[in-house]
VEXDREN-2710 file (C-alpha; in Angstrom, 1 decimal):
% VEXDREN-2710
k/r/px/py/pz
1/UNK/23.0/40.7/48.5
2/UNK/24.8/38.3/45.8
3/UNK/21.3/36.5/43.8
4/UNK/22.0/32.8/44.9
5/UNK/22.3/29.6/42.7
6/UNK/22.3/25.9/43.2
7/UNK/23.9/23.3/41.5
8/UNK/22.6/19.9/41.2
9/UNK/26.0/18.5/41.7
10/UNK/25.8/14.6/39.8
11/UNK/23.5/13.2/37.3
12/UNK/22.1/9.5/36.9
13/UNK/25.0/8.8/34.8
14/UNK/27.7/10.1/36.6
15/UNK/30.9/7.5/36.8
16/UNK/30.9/5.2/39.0
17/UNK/34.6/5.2/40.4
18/UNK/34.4/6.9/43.6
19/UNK/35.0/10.0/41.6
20/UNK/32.1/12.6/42.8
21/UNK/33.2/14.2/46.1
22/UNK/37.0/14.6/45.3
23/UNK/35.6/16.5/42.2
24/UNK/33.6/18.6/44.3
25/UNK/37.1/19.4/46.6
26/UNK/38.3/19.9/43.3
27/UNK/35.7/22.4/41.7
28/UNK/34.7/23.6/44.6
29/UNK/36.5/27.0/44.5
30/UNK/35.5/27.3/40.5
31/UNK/32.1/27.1/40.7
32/UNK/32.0/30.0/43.8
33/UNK/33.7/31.3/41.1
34/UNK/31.2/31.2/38.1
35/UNK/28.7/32.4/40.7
36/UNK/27.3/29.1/42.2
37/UNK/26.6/29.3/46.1
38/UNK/25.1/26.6/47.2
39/UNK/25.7/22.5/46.0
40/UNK/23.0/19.7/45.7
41/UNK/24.7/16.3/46.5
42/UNK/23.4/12.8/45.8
43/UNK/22.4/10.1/48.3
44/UNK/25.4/9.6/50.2
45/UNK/24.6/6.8/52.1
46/UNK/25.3/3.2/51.3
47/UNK/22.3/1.1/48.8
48/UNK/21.2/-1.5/47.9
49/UNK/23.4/-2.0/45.1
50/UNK/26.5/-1.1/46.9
51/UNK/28.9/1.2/45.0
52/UNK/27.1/0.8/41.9
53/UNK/24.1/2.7/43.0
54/UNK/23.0/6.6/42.4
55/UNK/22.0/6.2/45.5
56/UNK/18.0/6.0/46.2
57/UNK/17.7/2.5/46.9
58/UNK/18.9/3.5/50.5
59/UNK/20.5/0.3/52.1
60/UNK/21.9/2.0/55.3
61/UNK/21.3/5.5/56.3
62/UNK/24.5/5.5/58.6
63/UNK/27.3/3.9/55.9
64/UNK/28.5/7.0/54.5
65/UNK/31.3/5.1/52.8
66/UNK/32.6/3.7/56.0
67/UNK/31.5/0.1/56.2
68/UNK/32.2/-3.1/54.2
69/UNK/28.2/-3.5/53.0
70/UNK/27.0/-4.5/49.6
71/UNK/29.9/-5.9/48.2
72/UNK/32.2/-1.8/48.8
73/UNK/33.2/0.1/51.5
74/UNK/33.2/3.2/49.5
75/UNK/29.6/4.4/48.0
76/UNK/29.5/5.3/43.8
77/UNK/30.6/8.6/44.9
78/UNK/33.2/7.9/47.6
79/UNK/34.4/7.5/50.7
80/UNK/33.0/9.5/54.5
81/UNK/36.2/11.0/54.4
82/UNK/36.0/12.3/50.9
83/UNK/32.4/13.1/51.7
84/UNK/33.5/15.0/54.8
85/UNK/36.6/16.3/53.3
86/UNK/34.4/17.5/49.9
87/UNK/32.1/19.7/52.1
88/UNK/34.4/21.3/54.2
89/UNK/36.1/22.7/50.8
90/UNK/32.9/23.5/49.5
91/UNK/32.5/25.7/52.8
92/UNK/36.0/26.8/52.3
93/UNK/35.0/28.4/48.9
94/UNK/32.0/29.8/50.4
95/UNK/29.4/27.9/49.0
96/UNK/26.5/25.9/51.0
97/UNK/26.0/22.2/50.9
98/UNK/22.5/20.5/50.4
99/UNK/22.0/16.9/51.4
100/UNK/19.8/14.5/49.4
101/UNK/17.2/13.0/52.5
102/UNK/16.1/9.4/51.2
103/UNK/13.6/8.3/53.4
104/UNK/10.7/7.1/51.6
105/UNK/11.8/3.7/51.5
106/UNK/14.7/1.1/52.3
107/UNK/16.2/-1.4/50.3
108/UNK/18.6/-5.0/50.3
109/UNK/17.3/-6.2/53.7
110/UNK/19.6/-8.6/55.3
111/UNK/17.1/-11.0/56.6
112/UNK/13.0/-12.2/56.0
113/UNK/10.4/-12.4/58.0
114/UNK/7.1/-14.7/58.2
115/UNK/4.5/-11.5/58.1
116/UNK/1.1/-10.8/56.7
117/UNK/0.2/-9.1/53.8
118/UNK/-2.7/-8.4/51.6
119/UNK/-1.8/-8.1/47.6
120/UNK/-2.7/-5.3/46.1
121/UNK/-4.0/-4.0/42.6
122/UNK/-0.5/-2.0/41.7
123/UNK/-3.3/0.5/39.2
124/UNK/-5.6/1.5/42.7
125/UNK/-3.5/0.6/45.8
126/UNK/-6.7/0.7/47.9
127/UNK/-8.3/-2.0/45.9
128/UNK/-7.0/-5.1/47.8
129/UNK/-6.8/-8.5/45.2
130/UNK/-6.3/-11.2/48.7
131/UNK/-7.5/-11.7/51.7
132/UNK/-5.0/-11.7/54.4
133/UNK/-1.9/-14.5/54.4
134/UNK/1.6/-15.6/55.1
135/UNK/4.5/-14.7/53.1
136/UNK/8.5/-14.5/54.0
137/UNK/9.7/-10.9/52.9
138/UNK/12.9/-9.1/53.1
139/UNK/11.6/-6.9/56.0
140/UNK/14.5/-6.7/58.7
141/UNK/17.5/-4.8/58.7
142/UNK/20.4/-5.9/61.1
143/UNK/23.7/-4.4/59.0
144/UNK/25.7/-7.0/60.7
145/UNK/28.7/-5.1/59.5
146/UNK/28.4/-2.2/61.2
147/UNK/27.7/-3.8/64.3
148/UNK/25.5/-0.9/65.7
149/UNK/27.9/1.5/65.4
150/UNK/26.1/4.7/65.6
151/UNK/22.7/3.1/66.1
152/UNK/21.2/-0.1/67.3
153/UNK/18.0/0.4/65.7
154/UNK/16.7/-2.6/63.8
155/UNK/13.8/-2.1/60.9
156/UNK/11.6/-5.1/60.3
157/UNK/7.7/-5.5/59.3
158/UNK/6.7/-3.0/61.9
159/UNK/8.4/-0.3/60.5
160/UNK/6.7/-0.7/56.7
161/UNK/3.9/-0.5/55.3
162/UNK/4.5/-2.5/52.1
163/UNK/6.8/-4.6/50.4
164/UNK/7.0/-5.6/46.6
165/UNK/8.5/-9.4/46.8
166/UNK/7.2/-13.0/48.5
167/UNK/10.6/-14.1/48.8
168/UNK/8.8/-17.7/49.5
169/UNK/6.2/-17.7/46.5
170/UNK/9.1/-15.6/44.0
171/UNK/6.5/-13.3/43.4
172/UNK/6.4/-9.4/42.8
173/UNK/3.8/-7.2/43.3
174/UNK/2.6/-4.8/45.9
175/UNK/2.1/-6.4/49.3
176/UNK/0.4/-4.6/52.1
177/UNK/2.2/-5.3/55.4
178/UNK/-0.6/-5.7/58.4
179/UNK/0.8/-4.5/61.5
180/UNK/-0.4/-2.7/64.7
181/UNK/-0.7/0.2/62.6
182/UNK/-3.3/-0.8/60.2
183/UNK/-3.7/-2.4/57.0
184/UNK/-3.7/0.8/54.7
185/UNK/-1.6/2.6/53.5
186/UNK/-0.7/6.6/54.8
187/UNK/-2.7/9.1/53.7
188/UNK/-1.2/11.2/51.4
189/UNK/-1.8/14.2/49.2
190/UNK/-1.8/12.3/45.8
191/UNK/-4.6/10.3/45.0
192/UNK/-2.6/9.3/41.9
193/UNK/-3.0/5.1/41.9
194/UNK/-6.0/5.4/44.2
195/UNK/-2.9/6.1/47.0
196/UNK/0.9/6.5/46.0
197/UNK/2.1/6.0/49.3
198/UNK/3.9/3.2/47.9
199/UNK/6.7/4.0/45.7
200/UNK/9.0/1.1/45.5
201/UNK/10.9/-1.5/48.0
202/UNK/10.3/-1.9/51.2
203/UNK/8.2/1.4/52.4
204/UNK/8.8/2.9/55.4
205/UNK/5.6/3.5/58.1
206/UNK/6.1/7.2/59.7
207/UNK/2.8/5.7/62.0
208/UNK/5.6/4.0/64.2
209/UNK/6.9/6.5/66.5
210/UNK/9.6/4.5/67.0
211/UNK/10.7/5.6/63.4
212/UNK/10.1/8.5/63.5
213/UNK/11.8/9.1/66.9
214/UNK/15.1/7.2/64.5
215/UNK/14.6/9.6/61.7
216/UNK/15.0/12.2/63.9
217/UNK/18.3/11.1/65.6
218/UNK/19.5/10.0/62.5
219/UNK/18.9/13.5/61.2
220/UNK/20.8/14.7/63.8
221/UNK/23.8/12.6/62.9
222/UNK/24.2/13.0/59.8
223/UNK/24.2/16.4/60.1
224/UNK/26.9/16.7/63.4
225/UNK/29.0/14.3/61.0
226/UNK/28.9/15.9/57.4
227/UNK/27.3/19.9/58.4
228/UNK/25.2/20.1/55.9
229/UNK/23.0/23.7/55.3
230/UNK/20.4/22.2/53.5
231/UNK/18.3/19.1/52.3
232/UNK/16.6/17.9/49.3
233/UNK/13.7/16.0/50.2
234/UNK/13.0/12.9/48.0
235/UNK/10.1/11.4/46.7
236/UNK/7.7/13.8/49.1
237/UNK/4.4/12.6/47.4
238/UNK/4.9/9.7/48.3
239/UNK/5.4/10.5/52.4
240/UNK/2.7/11.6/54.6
241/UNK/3.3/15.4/55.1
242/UNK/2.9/15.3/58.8
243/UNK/6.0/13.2/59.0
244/UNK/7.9/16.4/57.5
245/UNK/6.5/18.7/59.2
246/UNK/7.6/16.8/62.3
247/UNK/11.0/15.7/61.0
248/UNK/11.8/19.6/59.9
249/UNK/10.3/21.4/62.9
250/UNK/13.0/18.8/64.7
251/UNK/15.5/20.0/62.6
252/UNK/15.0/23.1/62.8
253/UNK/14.8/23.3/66.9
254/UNK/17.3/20.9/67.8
255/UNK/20.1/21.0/65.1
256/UNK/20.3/23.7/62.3
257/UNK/17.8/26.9/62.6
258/UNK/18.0/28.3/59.4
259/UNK/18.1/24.5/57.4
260/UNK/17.4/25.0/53.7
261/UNK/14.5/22.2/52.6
262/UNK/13.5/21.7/49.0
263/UNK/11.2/18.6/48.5
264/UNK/10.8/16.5/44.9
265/UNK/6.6/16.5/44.1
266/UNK/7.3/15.7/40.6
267/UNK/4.0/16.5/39.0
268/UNK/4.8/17.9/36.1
269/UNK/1.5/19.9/34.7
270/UNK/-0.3/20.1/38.2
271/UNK/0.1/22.9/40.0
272/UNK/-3.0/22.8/42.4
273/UNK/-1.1/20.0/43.5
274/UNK/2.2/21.6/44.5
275/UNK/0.5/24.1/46.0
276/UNK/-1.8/21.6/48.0
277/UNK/1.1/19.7/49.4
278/UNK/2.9/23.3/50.4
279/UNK/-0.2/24.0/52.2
280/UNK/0.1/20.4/53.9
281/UNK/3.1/21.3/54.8
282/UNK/2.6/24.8/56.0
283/UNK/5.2/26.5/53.5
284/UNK/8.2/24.5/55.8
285/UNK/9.8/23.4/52.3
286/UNK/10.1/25.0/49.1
287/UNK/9.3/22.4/46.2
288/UNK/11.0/21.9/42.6
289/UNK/9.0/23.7/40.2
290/UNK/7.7/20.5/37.9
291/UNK/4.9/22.5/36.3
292/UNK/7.7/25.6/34.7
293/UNK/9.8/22.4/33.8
294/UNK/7.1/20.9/32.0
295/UNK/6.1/23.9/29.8
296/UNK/10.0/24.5/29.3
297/UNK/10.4/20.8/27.7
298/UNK/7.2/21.2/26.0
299/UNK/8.3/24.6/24.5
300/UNK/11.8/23.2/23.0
301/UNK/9.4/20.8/21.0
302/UNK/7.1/23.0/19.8
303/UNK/9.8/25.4/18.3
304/UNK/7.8/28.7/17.1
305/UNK/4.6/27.0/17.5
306/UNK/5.2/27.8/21.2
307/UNK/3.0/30.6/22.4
308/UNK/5.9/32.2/24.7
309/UNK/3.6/34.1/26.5
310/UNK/2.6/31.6/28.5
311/UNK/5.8/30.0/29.5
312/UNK/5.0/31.0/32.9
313/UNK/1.2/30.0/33.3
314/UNK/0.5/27.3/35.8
315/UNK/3.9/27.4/37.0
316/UNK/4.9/27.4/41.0
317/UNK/7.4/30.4/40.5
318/UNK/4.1/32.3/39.4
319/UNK/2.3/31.6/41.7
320/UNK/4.1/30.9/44.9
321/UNK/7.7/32.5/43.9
322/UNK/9.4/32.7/47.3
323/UNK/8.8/28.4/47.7
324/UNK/10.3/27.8/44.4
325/UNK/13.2/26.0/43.0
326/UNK/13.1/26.7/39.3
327/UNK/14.8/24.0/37.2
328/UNK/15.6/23.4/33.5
329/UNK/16.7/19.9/33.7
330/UNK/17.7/16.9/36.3
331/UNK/18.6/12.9/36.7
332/UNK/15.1/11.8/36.2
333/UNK/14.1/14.0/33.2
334/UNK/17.5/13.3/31.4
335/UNK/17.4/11.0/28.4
336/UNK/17.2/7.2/29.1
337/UNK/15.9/8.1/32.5
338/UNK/12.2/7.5/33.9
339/UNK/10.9/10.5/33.3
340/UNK/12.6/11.7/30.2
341/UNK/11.3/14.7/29.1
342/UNK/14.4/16.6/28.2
343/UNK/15.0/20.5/26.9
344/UNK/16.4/21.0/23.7
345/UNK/19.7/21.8/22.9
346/UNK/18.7/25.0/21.0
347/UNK/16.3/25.7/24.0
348/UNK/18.5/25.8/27.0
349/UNK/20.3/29.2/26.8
350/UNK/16.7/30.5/26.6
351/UNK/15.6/28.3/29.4
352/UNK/18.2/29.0/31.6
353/UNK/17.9/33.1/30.9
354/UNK/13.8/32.7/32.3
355/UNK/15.4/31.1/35.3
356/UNK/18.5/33.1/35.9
357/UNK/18.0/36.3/35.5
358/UNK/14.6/37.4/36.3
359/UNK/13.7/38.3/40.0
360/UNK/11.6/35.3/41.3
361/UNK/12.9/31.4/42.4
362/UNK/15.4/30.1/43.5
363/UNK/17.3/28.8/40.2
364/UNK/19.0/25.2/40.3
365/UNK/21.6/24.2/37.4
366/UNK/21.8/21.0/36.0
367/UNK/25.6/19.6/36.1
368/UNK/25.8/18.0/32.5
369/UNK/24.6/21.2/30.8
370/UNK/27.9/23.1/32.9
371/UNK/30.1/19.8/32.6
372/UNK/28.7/17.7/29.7
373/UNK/28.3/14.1/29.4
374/UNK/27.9/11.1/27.8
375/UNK/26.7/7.4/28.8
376/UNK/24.9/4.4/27.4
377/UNK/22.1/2.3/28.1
378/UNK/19.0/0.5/27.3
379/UNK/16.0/2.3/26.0
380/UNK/12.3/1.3/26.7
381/UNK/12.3/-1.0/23.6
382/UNK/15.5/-3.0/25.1
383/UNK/18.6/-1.7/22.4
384/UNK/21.2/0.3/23.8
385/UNK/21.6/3.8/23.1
386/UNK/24.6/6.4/23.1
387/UNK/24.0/9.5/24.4
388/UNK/25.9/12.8/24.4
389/UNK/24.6/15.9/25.9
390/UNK/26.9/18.6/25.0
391/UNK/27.0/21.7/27.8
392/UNK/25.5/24.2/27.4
393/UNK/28.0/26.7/26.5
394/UNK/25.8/30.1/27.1
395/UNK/25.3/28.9/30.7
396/UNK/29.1/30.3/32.0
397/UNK/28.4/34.1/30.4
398/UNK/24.5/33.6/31.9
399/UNK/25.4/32.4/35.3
400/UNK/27.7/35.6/35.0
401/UNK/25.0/37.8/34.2
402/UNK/22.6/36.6/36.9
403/UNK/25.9/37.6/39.4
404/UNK/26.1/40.6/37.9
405/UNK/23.6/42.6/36.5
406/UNK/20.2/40.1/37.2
407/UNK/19.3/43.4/40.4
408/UNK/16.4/45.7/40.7
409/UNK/13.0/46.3/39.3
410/UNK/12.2/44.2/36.6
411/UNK/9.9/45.2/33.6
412/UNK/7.9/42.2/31.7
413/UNK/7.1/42.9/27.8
414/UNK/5.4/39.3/27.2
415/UNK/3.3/40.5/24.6
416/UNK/3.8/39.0/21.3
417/UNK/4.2/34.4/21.2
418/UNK/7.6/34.4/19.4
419/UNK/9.4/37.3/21.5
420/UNK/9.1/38.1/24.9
421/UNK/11.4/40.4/27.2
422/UNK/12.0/42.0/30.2
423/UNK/14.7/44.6/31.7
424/UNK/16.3/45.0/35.5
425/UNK/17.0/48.2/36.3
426/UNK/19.9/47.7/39.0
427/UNK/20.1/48.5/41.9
428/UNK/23.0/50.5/44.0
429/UNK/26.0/48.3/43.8
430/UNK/24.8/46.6/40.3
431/UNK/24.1/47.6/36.9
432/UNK/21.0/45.9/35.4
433/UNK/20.4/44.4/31.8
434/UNK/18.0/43.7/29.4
435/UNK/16.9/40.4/28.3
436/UNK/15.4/39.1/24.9
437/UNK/14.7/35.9/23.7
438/UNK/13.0/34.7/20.6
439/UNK/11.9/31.0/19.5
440/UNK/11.2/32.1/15.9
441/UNK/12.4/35.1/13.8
442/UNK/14.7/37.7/14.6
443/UNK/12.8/39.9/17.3
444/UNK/13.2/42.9/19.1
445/UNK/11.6/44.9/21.8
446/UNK/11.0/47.9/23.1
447/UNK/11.4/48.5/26.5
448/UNK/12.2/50.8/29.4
449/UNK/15.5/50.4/31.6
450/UNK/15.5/53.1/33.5
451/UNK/16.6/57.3/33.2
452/UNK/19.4/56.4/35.0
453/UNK/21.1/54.8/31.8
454/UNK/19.9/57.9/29.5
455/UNK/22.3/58.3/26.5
456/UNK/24.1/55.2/27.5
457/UNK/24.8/52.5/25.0
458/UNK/23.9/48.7/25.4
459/UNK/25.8/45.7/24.2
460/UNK/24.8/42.1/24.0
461/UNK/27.0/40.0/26.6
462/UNK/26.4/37.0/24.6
463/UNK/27.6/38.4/21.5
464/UNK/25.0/36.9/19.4
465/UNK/23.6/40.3/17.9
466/UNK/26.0/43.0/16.8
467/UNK/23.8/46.0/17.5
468/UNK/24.8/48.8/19.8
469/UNK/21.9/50.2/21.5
470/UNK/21.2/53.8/22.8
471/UNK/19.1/54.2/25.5
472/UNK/17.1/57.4/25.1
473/UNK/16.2/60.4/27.5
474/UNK/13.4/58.2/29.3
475/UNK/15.3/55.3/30.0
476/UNK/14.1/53.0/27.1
477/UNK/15.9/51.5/24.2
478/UNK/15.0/49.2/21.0
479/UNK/16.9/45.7/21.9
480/UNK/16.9/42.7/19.9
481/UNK/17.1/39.1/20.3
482/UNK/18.7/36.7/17.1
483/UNK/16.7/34.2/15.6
484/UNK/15.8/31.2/18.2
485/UNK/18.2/32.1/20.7
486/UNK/18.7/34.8/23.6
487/UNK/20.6/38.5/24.2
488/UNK/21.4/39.5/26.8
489/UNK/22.0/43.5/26.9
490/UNK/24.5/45.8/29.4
491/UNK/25.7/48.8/29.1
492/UNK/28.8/48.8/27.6
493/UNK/32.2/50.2/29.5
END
């Protein structure tokens, strides 16, 4: 079976003309191409901020592009018919299509309520600062423009649990809604902030079956109109798990058995937590390795002061490999973005190589290190700032390799901090290769391939190192790996 690979198709940056799913119809076949099988889209449903908006300040879960709302018709990314039209190239060329689920929270209400809310101390969200009393809040959501096309559901303070503006004071903060639900917030795995239940906007209360029971049909929808094969689940720290393990098992019975789920626990560093909320949700989703991202991004700063090693220590694709989503970048650790923490430029063809080509996780490429970009804007200190990040130019000839040769039994040689290694043997439609990567000094290896390439020679697909290797008798060979950089070795034909 062909070794699958996502691609997260936008970034935070991306253009906003409408552009997005057109160049997916356009790409589509290319990227099946360079050995990509499945496609992570952004939001597609109309924000807050109307065209303008990557997409997580969810306005309207139904406005694919369809409706007149927040100033466009069309969302940053395009029209439904693009959308739809996009996807159904995408399944043309043979390559799978995973929604991004935004659920966490909705934003740009369209009227306020008189409701009543305690404030809360935004550094431990279960220390209240008030005693209970009136404020008018953006808390209901009509979409008089749709006109309840599709759905006549109406959200208003019932549905939240929190808001973060007194319309009538002009006053931001967190506000606890009180409902018939309680005053609290959900309990959720994080005890980050005391609870981090609330994230942002107004935030939505999975207590009320009535949302849940919309979620569900909504669910449904979208997926009857756009046929998605996957979701990427936002924000999931931040949601009580029982509302996923509801909303999936629904999913999963009622619309699409074998639906793909990835959620976003960005805790970069923590992996007790990962694996807590993966037992909360009783392995139903993969999750985004944040810990191997984290040691990746530290490693590109460290340079050879990096114990290489331990790139792999504390890491979800260690410890739980078949639930995770192995990155090397995305939209919120890009630069400018909130939680910058980019890989180096000289880093990412070895980064990419520990994600591509070894056996475990599921590896997810970021789309400006295969397209490129540029962009501008403000830093933390207020000035503007241009940035360029350049593509990664070894990730066409690596995304080749993992199609090709990245098969078999793999052999680990981590045993010295500046040069680590590892072979794949094969397997019986696919050659294997050998893989060595060094963050200091030129390095080499010695290590075992398999008899089955005995007096074979070995080349480096990257052309980086000039060698020729011969394998010996026993199936091992001396490979090498340039200064701070990656080889990657097959036999030559």
């Amino acid at each position: 079976m062909e070794n699958a690979t996502l691609l997260q198709f936008f970034h935070w940056y991306y253009p906003q003309d409408g552009s997005l799913w057109n160049k997916l119809k356009t790409d589509a076949k290319q990227l099946a191409e360079k050995g990509i099988t499945a496609v992570w889209l952004p939001p597609a449903s109309k924000a807050s901020a109307g065209g303008y908006s990557v997409g997580y300040d969810v306005y309207d879960l139904y406005d694919l592009g369809e409706f007149d709302q927040k100033g466009t018709v069309r969302t940053k990314y395009g029209t439904k018919e693009d959308l739809i039209n996009a996807v159904n190239t995408a399944h043309d060329a043979g390559l799978k299509v995973y929604a991004d689920i935004v659920v966490n929270h909705l934003g740009g209400a369209d009227e306020t309520e008189k409701i009543f809310v305690k404030r809360v101390n935004p550094d431990n969200r279960k220390e209240f600062t008030s005693d209970a009393f009136e404020i008018e809040a953006y808390t209901k959501f009509t979409y008089p423009q749709r006109h309840g096309k599709y759905s006549d559901f109406v959200w208003d303070h019932r549905c939240f649990t929190g808001t973060d503006y007194a319309s009538n004071l002009q006053e931001k903060g967190i506000f606890s809604i009180l409902n018939e639900y309680g005053e609290g917030w959900e309990e959720v795995v994080d005890e980050e902030k005391g609870n981090f239940d609330y994230l942002m906007y107004t935030d939505i209360e999975f207590r009320n079956k009535a949302v849940r029971e919309e979620l569900k049909r909504w669910g449904k929808w979208y997926y009857d109109t756009v046929h998605f094969d996957g979701v990427r689940l936002d924000a999931v720290k931040h949601i009580a798990p029982q509302f996923y393990n509801e909303w999936l098992d629904y999913m999963r019975t009622e619309v699409k058995p074998d639906l793909f789920a990835v959620g976003e626990y960005w805790a970069p560093g923590y992996l007790d937590l990962l694996q807590k909320y993966i037992t909360a949700t009783e392995g139903r989703m993969s999750l985004f390795d944040a810990s191997l991202h984290h040691n990746l991004h530290r490693a590109s700063k460290a340079g050879k002061d990096f114990d290489l090693t331990t790139i792999f220590n504390d890491t979800l694709v260690a410890a739980n490999p078949l639930l995770a989503v192995t990155i090397v970048e995305n939209h919120d650790t890009q630069p400018l973005q909130a939680l910058e923490a980019p890989v180096e430029l000289w880093f990412k063809p070895i980064a990419y190589a520990l994600i591509l080509l070894r056996q475990d996780g599921y590896p997810c490429v970021f789309f400006t290190d295969l397209y490129g970009a540029s962009y501008i804007d403000k830093g933390n200190d207020g000035n503007d700032y241009e940035i360029f990040l350049p593509k990664c130019e070894e990730l066409d000839t690596l995304l080749y390799a993992r199609r090709q040769f990245a098969y078999g039994t793999q052999r680990d040689y981590f045993d010295h901090g500046n040069c680590i290694g590892w072979t794949r043997e094969g397997d019986d439609e696919h050659n294997g290769c050998a893989v060595v990567l060094s963050n200091g000094e030129e390095g080499f290896k010695n290590m075992e391939i398999g008899k089955r390439y005995a007096g074979k020679t070995f080349i480096d697909l990257l052309q980086k190192h000039q060698a020729k290797v011969a394998i010996n008798e026993d199936g091992w060979g001396e490979f090498y790996a340039p200064a701070g950089s990656v080889s990657v070795w097959i036999e030559k034909q």
